[in-house]
Structures are given as C-alpha cells and as structure tokens.
N, C-alpha and C positions, 0 to 999 in steps of 0.2 A: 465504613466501606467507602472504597471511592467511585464517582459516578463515570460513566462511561464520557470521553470528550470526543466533541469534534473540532478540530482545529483545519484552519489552512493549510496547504502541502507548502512548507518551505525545503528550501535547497536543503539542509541537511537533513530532509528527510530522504532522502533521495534514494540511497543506498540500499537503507529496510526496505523501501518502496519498489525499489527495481528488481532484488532480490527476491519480494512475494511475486513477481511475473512474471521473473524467469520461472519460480518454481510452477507457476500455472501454462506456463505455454508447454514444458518440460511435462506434466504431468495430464497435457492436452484438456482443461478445463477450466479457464480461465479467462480466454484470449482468443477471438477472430484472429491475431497475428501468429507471427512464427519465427520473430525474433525478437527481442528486450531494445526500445529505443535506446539511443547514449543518453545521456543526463543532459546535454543542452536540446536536443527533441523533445525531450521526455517534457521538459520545462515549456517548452513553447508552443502547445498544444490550442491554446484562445479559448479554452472552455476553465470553468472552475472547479478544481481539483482539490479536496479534502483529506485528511485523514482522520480514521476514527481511533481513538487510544482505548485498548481493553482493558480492566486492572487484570490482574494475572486470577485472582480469584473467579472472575467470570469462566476465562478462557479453562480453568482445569476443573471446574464444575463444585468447585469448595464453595460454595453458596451455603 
C-alpha cells in the first residue's frame, strides 16, 4: 500500500489544484472567494502551499 504524501505545490501542479477550487467555490464550499485566481496569483500568495497525494485505494474506500 502506498502512504499518503505531502509534497510542495509546484507549478505543475497548478491545474489539478485550481480545478479542485473552482469546483469548491462552484459548489459554495470551499472558499471565502468567488472566483479561481490565474495561476501567476495563485503562485504568489507569500504563505506555504502544499499538496497532499491520496493513493486512489484511500479515496474509493478499497482499504
């Protein structure tokens, strides 16, 4: 089984990542905002930024 990671938000993460926020601001649960920054905003925000990697066996409950 692979372990759950957390890595750095690099640039090509970008797309998955802006993608989950649209769907959260869209679905009003996610997000103080009400629009998806551009990817050069998105980037330049001065705080640090993560992503966590799920293996897919987590996320569909195959445990």
């Amino acid at each position: 089984m692979t372990a759950v990671r957390v890595e750095a938000l690099l640039p090509e993460h970008a797309e998955q990542v802006l993608g989950l926020y649209r769907s959260g601001i869209d679905e009003g649960n996610a997000a103080f905002e009400t629009k998806v920054p551009d990817r050069a905003a998105f980037g330049q925000s001065g705080t640090a930024r993560i992503v966590i990697r799920i293996p897919l066996s987590f996320r569909s409950g195959a445990l």
